[in-house]
ROZAGU-801560 format. One record per residue (C-alpha): residue in one letter; x, y, z. Coordinates in nm, 4 decimals, m for minus. Layout:
N
<pt A; <X; Y; Z>> ...
REM end
This chain:
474
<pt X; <9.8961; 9.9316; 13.4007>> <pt X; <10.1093; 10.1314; 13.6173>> <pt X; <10.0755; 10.5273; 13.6511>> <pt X; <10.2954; 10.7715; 13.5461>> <pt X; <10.4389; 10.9254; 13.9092>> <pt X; <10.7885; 11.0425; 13.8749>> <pt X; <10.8304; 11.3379; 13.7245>> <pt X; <10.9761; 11.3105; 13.3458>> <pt X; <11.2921; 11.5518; 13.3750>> <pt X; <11.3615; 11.4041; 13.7400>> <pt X; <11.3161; 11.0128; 13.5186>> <pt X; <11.5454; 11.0860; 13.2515>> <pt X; <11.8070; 11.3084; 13.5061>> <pt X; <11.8071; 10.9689; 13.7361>> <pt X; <11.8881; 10.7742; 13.4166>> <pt X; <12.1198; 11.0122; 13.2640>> <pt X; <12.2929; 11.0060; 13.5874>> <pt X; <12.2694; 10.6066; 13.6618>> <pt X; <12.4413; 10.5941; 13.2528>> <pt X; <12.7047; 10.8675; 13.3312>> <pt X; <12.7658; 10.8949; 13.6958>> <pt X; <13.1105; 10.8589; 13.8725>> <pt X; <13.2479; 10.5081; 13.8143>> <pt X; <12.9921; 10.4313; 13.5418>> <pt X; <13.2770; 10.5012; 13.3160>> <pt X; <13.1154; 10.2115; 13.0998>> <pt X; <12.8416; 10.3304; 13.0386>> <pt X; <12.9084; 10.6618; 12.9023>> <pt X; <12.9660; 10.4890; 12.5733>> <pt X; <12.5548; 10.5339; 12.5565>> <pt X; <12.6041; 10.9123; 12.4798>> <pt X; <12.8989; 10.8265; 12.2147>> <pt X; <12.8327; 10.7610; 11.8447>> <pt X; <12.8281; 10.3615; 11.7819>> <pt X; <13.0772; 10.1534; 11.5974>> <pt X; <13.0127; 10.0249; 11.2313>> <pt X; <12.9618; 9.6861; 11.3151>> <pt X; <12.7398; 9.7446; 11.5867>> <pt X; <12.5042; 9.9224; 11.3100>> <pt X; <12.5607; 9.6551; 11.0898>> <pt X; <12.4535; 9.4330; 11.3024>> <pt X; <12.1634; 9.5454; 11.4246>> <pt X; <12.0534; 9.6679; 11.0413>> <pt X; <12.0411; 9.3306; 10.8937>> <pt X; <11.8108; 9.2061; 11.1940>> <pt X; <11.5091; 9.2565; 11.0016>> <pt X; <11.6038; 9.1528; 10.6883>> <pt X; <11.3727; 8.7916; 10.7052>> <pt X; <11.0867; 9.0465; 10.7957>> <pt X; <11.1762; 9.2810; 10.5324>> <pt X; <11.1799; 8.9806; 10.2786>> <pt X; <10.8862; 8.8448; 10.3469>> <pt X; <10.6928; 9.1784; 10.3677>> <pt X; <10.8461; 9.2688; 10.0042>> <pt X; <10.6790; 8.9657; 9.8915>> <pt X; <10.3812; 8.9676; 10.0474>> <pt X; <10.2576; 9.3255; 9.9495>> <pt X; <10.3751; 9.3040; 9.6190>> <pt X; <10.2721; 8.9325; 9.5233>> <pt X; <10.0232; 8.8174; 9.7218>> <pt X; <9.7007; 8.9805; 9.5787>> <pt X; <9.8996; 8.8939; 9.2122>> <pt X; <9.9131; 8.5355; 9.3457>> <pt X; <9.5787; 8.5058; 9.4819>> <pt X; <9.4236; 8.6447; 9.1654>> <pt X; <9.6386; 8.4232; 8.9789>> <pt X; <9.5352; 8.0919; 9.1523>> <pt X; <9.1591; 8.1628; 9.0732>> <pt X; <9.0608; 8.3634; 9.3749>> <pt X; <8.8209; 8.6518; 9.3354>> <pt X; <8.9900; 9.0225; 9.4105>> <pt X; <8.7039; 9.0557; 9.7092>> <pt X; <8.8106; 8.7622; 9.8378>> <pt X; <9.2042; 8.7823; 9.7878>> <pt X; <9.1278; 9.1131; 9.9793>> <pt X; <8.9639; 8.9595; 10.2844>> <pt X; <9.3715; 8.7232; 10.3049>> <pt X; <9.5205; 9.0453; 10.3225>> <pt X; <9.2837; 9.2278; 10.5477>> <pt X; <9.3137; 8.9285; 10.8103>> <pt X; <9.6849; 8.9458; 10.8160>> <pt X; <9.7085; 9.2964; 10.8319>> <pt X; <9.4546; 9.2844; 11.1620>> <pt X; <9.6232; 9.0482; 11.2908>> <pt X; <9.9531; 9.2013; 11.2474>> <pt X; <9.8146; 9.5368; 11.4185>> <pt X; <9.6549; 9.3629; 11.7266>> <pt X; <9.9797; 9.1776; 11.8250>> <pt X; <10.2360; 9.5433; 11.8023>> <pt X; <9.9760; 9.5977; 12.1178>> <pt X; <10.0325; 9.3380; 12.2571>> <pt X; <10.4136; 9.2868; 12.2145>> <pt X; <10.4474; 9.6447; 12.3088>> <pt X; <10.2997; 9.6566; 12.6383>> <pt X; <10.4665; 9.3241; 12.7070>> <pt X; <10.7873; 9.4169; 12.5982>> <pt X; <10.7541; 9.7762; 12.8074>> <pt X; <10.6968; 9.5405; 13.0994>> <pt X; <10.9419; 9.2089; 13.0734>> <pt X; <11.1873; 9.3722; 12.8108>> <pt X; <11.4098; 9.0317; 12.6433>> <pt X; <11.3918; 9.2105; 12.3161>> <pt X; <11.5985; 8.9602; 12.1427>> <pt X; <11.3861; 8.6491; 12.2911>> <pt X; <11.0896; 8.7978; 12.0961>> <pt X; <11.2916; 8.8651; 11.8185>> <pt X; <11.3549; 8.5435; 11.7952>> <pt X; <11.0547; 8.3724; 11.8755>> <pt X; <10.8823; 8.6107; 11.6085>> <pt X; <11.0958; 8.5093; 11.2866>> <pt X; <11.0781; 8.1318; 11.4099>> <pt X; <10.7248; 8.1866; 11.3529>> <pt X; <10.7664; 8.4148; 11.0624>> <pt X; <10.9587; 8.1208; 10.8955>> <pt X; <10.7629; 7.8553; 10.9514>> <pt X; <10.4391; 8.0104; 10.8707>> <pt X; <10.5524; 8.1951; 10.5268>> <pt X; <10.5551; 7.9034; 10.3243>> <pt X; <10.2161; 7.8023; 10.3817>> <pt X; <10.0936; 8.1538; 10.2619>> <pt X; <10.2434; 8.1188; 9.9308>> <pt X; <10.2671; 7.7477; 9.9556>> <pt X; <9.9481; 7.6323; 9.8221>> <pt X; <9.6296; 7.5801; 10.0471>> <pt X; <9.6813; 7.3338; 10.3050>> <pt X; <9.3023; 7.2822; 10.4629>> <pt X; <9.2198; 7.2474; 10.1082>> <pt X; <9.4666; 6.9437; 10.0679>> <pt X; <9.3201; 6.7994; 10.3918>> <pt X; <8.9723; 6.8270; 10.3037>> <pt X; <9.0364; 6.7112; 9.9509>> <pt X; <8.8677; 7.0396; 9.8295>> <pt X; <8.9518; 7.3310; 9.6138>> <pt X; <8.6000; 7.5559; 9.7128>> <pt X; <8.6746; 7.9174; 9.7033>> <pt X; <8.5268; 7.9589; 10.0470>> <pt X; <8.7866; 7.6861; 10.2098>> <pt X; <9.0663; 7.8936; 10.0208>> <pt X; <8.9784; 8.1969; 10.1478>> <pt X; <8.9937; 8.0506; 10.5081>> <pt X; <9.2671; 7.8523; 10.4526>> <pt X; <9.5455; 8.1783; 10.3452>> <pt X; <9.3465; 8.3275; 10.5765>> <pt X; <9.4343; 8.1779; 10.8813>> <pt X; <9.8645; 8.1218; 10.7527>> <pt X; <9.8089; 8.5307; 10.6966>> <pt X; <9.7302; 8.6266; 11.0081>> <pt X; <9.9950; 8.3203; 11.1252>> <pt X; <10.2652; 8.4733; 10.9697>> <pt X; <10.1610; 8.8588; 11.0626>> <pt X; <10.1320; 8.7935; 11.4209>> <pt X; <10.5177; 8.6456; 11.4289>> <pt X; <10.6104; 8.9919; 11.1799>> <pt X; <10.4554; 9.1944; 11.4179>> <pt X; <10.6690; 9.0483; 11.7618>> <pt X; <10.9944; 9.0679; 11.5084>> <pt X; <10.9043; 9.4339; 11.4197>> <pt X; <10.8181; 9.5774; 11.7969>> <pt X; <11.0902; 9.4281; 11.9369>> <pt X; <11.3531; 9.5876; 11.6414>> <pt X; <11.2459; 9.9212; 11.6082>> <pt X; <11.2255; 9.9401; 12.0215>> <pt X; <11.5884; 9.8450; 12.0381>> <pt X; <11.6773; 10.1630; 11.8770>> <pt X; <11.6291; 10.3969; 12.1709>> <pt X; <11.7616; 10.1307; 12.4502>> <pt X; <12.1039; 10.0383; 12.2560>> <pt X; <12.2179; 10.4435; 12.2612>> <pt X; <12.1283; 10.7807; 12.3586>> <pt X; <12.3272; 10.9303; 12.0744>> <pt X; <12.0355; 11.1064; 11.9231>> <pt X; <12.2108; 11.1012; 11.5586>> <pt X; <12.2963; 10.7208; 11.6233>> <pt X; <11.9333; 10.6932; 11.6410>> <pt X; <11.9246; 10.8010; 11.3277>> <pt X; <12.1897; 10.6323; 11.1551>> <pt X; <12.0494; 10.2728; 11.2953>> <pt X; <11.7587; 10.3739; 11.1520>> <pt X; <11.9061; 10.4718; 10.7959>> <pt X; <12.1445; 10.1584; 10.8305>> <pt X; <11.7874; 9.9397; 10.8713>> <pt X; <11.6462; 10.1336; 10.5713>> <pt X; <11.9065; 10.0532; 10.3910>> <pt X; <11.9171; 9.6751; 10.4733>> <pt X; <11.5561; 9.6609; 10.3909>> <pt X; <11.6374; 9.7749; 10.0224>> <pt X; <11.9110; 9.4457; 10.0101>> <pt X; <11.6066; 9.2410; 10.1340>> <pt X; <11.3922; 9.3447; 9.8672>> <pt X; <11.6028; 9.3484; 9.6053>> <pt X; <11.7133; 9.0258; 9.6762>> <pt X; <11.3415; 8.9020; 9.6553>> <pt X; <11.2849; 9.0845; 9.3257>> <pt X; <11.6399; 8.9493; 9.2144>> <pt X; <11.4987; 8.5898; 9.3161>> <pt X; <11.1712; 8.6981; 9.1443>> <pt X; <11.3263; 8.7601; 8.8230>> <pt X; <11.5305; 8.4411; 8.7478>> <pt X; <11.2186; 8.2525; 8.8845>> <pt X; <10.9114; 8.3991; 8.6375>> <pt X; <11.2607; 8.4241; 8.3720>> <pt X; <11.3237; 8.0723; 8.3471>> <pt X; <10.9378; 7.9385; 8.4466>> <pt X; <10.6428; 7.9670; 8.3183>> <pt X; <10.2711; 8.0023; 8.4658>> <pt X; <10.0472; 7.8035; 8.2183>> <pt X; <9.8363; 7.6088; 8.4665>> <pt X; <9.7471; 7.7290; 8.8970>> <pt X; <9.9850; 7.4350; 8.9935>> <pt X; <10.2808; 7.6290; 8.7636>> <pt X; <10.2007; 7.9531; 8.9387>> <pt X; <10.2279; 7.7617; 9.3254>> <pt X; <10.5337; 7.6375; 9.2277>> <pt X; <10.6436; 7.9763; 9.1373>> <pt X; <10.5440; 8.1460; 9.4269>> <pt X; <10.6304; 7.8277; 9.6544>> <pt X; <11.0140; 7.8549; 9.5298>> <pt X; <11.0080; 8.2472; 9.5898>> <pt X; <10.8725; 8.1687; 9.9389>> <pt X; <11.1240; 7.9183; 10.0258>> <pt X; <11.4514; 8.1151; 9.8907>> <pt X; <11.3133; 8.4723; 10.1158>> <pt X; <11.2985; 8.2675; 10.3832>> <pt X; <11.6518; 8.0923; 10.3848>> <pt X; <11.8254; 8.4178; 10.2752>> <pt X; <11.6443; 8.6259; 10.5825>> <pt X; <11.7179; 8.3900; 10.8272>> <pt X; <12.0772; 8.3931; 10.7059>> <pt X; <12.0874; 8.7873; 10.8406>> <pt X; <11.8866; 8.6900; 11.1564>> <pt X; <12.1890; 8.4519; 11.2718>> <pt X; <12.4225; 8.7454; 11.1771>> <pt X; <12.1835; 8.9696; 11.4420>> <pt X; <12.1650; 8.7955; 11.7395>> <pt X; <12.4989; 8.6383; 11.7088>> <pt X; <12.6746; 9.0140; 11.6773>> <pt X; <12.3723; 9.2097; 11.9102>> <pt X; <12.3741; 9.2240; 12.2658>> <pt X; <12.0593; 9.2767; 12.4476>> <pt X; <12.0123; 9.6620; 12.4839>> <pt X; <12.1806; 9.7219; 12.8544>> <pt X; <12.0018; 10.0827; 12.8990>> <pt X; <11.6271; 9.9086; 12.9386>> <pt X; <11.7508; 9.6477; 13.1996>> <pt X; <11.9115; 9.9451; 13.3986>> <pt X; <11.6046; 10.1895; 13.3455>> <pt X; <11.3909; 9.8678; 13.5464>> <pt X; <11.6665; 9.7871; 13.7489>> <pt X; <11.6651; 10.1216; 13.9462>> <pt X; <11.2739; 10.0938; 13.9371>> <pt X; <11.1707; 10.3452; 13.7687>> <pt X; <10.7845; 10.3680; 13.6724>> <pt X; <10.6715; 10.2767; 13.3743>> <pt X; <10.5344; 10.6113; 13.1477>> <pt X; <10.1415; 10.5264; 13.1361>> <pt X; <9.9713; 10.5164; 12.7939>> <pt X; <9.8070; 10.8541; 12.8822>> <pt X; <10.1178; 11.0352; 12.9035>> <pt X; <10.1441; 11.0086; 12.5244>> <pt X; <9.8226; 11.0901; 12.4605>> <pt X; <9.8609; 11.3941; 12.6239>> <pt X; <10.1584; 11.4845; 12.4048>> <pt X; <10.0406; 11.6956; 12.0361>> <pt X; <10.3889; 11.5490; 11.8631>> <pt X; <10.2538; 11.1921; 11.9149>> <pt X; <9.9768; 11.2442; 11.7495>> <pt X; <10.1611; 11.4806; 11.4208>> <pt X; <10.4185; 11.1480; 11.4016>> <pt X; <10.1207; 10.9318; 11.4223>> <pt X; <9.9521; 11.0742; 11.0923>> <pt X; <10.3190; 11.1377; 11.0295>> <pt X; <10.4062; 10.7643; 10.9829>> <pt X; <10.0850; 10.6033; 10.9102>> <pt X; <10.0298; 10.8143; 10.5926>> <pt X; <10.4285; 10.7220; 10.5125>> <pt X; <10.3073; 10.3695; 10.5777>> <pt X; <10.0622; 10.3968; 10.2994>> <pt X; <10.2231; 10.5852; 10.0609>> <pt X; <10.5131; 10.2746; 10.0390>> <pt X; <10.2741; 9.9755; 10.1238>> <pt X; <9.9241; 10.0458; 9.8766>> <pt X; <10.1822; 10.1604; 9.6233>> <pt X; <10.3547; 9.8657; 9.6516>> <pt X; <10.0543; 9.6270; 9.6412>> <pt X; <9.9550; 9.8014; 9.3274>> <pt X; <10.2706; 9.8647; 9.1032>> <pt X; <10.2819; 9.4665; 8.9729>> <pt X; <9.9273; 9.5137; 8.8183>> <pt X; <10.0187; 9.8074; 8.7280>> <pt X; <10.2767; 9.7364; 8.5380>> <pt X; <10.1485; 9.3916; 8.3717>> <pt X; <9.7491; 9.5321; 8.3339>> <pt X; <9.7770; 9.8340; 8.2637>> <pt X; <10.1213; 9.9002; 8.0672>> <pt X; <10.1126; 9.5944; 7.9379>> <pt X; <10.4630; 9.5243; 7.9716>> <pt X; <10.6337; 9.1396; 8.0122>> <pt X; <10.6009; 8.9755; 8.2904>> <pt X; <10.9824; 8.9964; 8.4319>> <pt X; <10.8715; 9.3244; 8.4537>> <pt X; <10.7092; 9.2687; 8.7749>> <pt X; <11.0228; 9.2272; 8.9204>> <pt X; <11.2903; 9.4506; 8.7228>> <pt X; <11.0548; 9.7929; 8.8121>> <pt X; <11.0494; 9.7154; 9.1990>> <pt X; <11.4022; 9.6155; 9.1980>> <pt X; <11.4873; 9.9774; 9.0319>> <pt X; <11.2812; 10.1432; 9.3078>> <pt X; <11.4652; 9.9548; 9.5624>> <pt X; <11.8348; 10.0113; 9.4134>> <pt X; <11.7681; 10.3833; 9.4367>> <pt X; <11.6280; 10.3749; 9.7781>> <pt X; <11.9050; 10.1972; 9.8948>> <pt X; <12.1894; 10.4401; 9.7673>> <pt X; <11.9899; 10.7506; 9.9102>> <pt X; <11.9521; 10.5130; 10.2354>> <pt X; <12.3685; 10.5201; 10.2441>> <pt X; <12.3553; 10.8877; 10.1740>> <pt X; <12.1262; 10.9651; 10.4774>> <pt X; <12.3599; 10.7749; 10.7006>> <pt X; <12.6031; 11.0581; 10.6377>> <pt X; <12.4024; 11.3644; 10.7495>> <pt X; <12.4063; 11.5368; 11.0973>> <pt X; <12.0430; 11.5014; 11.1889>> <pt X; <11.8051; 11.7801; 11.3508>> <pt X; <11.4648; 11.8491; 11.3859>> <pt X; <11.4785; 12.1138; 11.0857>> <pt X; <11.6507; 11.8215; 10.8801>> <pt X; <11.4179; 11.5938; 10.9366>> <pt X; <11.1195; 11.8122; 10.8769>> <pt X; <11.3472; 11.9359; 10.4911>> <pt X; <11.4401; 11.5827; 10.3895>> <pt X; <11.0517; 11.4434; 10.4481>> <pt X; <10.8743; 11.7463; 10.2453>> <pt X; <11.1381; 11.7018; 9.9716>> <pt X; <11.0250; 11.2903; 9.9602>> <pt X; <10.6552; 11.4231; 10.0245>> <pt X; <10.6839; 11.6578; 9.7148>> <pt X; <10.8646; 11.3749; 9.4559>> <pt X; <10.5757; 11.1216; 9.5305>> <pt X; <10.3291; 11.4049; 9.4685>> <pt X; <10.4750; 11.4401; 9.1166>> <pt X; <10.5435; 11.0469; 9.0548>> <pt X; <10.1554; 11.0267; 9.1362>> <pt X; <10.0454; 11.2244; 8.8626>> <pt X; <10.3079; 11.0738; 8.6098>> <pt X; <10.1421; 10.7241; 8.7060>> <pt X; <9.7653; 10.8201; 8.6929>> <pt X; <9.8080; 10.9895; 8.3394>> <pt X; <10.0949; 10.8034; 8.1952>> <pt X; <9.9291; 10.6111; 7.8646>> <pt X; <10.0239; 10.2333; 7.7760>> <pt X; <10.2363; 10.3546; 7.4578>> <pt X; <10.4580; 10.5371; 7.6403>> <pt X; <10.5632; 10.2156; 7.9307>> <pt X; <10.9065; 10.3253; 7.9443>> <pt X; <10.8876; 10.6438; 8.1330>> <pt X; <10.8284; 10.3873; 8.4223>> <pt X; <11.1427; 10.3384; 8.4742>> <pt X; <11.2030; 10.6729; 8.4995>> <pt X; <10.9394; 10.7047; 8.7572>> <pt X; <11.0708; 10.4363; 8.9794>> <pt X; <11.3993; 10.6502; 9.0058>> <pt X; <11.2120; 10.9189; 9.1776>> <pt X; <10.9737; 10.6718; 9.3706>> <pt X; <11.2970; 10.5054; 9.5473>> <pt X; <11.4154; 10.8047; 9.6181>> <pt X; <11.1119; 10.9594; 9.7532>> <pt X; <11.0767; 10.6673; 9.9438>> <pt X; <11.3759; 10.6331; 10.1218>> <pt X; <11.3341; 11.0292; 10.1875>> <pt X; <10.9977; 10.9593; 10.3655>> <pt X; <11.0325; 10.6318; 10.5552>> <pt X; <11.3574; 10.7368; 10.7199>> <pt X; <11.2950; 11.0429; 10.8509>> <pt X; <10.9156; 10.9235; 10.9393>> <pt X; <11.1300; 10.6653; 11.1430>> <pt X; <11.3522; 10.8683; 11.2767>> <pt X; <11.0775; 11.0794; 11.4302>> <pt X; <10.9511; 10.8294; 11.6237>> <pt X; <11.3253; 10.8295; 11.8195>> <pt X; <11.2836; 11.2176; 11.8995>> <pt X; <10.9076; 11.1662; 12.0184>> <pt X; <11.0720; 10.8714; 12.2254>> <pt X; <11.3593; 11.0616; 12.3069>> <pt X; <11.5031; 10.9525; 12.6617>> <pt X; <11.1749; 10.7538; 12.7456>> <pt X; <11.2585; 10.4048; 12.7762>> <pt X; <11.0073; 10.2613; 12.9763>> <pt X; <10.7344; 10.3958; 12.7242>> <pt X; <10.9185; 10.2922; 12.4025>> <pt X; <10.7771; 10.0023; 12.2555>> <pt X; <10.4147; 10.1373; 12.3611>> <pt X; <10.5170; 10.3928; 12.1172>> <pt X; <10.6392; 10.1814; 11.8304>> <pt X; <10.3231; 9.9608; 11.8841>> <pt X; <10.0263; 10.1791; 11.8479>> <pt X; <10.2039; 10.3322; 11.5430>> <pt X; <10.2419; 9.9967; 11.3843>> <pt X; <9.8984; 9.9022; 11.5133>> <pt X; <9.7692; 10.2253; 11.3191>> <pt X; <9.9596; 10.1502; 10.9861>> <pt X; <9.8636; 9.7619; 10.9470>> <pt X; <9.4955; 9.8141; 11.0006>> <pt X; <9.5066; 10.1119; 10.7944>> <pt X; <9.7223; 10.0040; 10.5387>> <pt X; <9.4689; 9.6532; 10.5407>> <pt X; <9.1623; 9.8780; 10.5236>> <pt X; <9.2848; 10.0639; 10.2507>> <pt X; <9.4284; 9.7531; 10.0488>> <pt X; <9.0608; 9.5849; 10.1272>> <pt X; <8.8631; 9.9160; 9.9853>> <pt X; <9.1022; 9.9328; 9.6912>> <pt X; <9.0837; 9.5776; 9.5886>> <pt X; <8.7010; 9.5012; 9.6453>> <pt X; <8.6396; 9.7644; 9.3337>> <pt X; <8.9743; 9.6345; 9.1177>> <pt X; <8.6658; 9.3608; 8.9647>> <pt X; <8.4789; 9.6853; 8.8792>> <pt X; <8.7282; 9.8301; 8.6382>> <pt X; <8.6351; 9.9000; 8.2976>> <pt X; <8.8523; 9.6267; 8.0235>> <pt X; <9.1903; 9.7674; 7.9951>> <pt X; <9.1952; 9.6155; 7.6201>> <pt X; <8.9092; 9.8626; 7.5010>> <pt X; <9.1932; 10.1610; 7.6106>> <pt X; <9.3465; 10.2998; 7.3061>> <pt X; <9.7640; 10.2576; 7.3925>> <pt X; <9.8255; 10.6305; 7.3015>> <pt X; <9.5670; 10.7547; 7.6193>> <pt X; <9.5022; 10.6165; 7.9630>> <pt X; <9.2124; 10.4740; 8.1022>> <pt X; <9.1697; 10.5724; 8.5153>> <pt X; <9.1585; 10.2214; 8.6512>> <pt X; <9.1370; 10.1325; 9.0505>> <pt X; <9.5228; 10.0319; 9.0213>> <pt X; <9.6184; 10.3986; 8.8732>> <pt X; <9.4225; 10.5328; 9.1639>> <pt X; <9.5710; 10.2707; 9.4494>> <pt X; <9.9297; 10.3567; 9.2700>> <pt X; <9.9119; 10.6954; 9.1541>> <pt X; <9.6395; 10.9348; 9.3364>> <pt X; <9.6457; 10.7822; 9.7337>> <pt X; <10.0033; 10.7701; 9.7605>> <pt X; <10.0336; 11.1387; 9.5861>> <pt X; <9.7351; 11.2735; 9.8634>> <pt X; <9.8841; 11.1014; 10.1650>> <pt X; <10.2249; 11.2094; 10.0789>> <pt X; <10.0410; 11.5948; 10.0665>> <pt X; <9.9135; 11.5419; 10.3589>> <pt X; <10.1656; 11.4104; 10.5521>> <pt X; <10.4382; 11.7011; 10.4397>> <pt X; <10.1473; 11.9485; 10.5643>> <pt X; <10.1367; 11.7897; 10.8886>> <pt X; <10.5378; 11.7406; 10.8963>> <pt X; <10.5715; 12.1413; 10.8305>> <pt X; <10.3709; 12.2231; 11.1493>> <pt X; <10.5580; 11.9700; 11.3729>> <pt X; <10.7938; 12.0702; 11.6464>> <pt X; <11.0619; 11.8811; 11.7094>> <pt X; <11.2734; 11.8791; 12.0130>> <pt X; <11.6381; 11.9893; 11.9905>> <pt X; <11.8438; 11.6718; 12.0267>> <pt X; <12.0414; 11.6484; 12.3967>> <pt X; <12.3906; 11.6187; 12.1845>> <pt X; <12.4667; 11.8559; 11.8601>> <pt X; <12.3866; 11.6166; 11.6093>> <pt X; <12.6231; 11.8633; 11.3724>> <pt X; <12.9020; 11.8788; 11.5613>> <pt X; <12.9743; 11.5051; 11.6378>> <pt X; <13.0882; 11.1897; 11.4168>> <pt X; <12.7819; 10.9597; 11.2882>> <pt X; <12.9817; 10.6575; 11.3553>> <pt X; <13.2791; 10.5784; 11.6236>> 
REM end
């Protein structure tokens, strides 16, 4: 690991300078605002990630459970992916911070995602080869395509969210890629839950093999439509020129301990992790939620998350369209904060006879979520700020933090879901607190508390160009 020795103002003055100097006259498009279709296409380059991440928090304990596996052990799946998927953003970052090629591991990471996917929902393959269906070999078997599939998620994800900072230095293009990949993850998972819906619509799940099939055509139809958008990506993105100049003039590479050092890393830390879980456990949650303990039909399952995800996308478009500071970003993530605070009580008290508020609540969850993850996002690009040798270290150890978290939390959660009282002894006109009311309802309301606490106490750097003043998009 290489130390930190050049001074940070004199790094980012050599690089502003190297980007704007006298006969650079190309590369003072870095400090303008980027086109449309550059956005666009950088947006949809997570979409196979976004897909298969949809599906995976919201169906795979449902699927697991489904096929016969205890919730302990359908726990233990996710858990394995989720560690997985956090040891590799360490990995990728410091490797990407050193070699750079963000679109090879782009690449190489939704190969991987692609292949591996339909072996998690695919039906247990050791268990075919070994001619046995033991709950033990199960467990191993999604096990191993889990942590498969999370590894290749994780390379796809570093090497995305560190493009943002190397493609501009606009600081409210930052933003708007950001938004603009919020808002493509919102397609991707409504076009899972759209898939979802005409699948368990015109299926049904009588026997496990009916339920494999279901989840096995799912699987395959994520896939093909994310890899669709991954063509689109690298076949409309250039690889970032501002990271190959930052190593071509040989800069030094920022050490890990210089973010350490920093207070803001660690507010965005707690920042995005708690965002992380606030979106992911309440995700994992909502289709028991709303098939145990509503008792509604089993389309359901699909028509609530898709009305979450509609909303989030159209306040996703309307965040592209806002000069972004500090203060903003600070307003727009207590006002998400303080909606999931009050969708969290709604879901831990709302009883069974009265199902249809849910819909209602989803309108404010989509919103509150798009609120939360963008600007949680977009905070990471002001911590970053001009320091693109130390990017991807920074979008790694925050994504290493969320997926063992959010795993950790999932596993806790889960391993007591066998421990809840029968839902069918619940008189419809009350509610009975259940471990999915708490996973949905009461962690995502506290972490959303506590993240807005931490978010009002954060300072944010003013951005180099007046975020207020100039056009979002060229």
């Amino acid at each position: 690991m290489l130390s930190y020795r050049i001074p940070l103002d004199q790094n980012i003055s050599n690089l502003r300078n190297t980007m704007v100097g006298d006969g650079a006259g190309d590369d003072e498009s870095s400090f303008e605002p980027l086109g449309r279709c550059s956005v666009v296409y950088y947006g949809v380059g997570h979409m196979l990630n976004d897909i298969t991440s949809a599906c995976w928090f919201t169906y795979l304990l449902v699927f697991l459970t489904d096929i016969g596996l205890s919730p302990s052990d359908a726990a233990i799946v996710m858990l394995s992916g989720q560690m997985a998927d956090g040891f590799t953003t360490i990995v990728a970052g410091e490797l990407i911070d050193r070699f750079g090629h963000f679109k090879i591991w782009h690449g190489g990471g939704s190969v991987l995602v692609a292949v591996s996917f339909s072996s998690v929902f695919g039906g247990c393959l050791p268990c075919k080869i070994f001619g046995s269906n033991s709950s033990t070999l199960q467990t191993i078997g999604y096990s191993v395509f889990a942590a498969i599939f999370n590894v290749g998620w994780a390379a796809t994800q570093v090497s995305h969210m560190s493009m943002v900072n190397c493609i501009t230095l606009n600081s409210t293009s930052r933003v708007v890629l950001t938004s603009c990949r919020n808002a493509f993850t919102m397609v991707a998972n409504l076009s899972l839950y759209a898939v979802a819906f005409v699948v368990f619509k015109i299926s049904t799940s009588v026997t496990v093999i009916d339920v494999e099939n279901q989840y096995r055509w799912i699987a395959y139809l994520s896939i093909f439509i994310g890899c669709c958008f991954v063509a689109v990506f690298h076949l409309g993105t250039r690889e970032p020129r501002l990271k190959k100049e930052a190593r071509a003039k040989g800069y030094a590479r920022i050490s890990w301990t210089y973010w350490f050092k920093k207070i803001l890393y660690y507010q965005v830390a707690i920042v995005y992790v708690l965002t992380r879980l606030v979106t992911n456990v309440s995700q994992a949650f909502l289709a028991f939620y709303v098939i145990n303990d509503l008792q509604m039909t089993q389309s359901s399952k699909a028509l609530v998350p898709a009305i979450i995800y509609i909303c989030s996308f159209i306040v996703s478009i309307f965040l592209q369209e806002i000069g972004w500071t500090g203060r903003r970003l600070k307003a727009f993530y207590s006002a998400g904060g303080l909606l999931w605070i009050i969708c969290g009580v709604g879901i831990l008290f709302l009883p069974r006879s009265m199902n249809s508020i849910v819909y209602a609540l989803s309108i404010l969850i989509g919103a509150a979520n798009s609120l939360m993850m963008v600007t949680a996002v977009s905070m990471q690009s002001f911590l970053v700020g001009e320091d693109l040798n130390g990017c991807a270290f920074v979008y790694g150890s925050l994504s290493f933090l969320d997926k063992i978290s959010c795993g950790l939390a999932l596993c806790a959660l889960e391993s007591y879901q066998s421990s809840t009282p029968e839902l069918r002894y619940c008189n419809p006109s009350y509610f009975c607190f259940t471990v999915t009311r708490f996973g949905l309802g009461l962690v995502p309301a506290i972490c959303a508390l506590v993240g807005v606490l931490v978010t009002c106490n954060m300072k944010l750097h003013a951005p180099a160009l007046n975020p207020s003043t100039e056009p979002l998009l060229a």
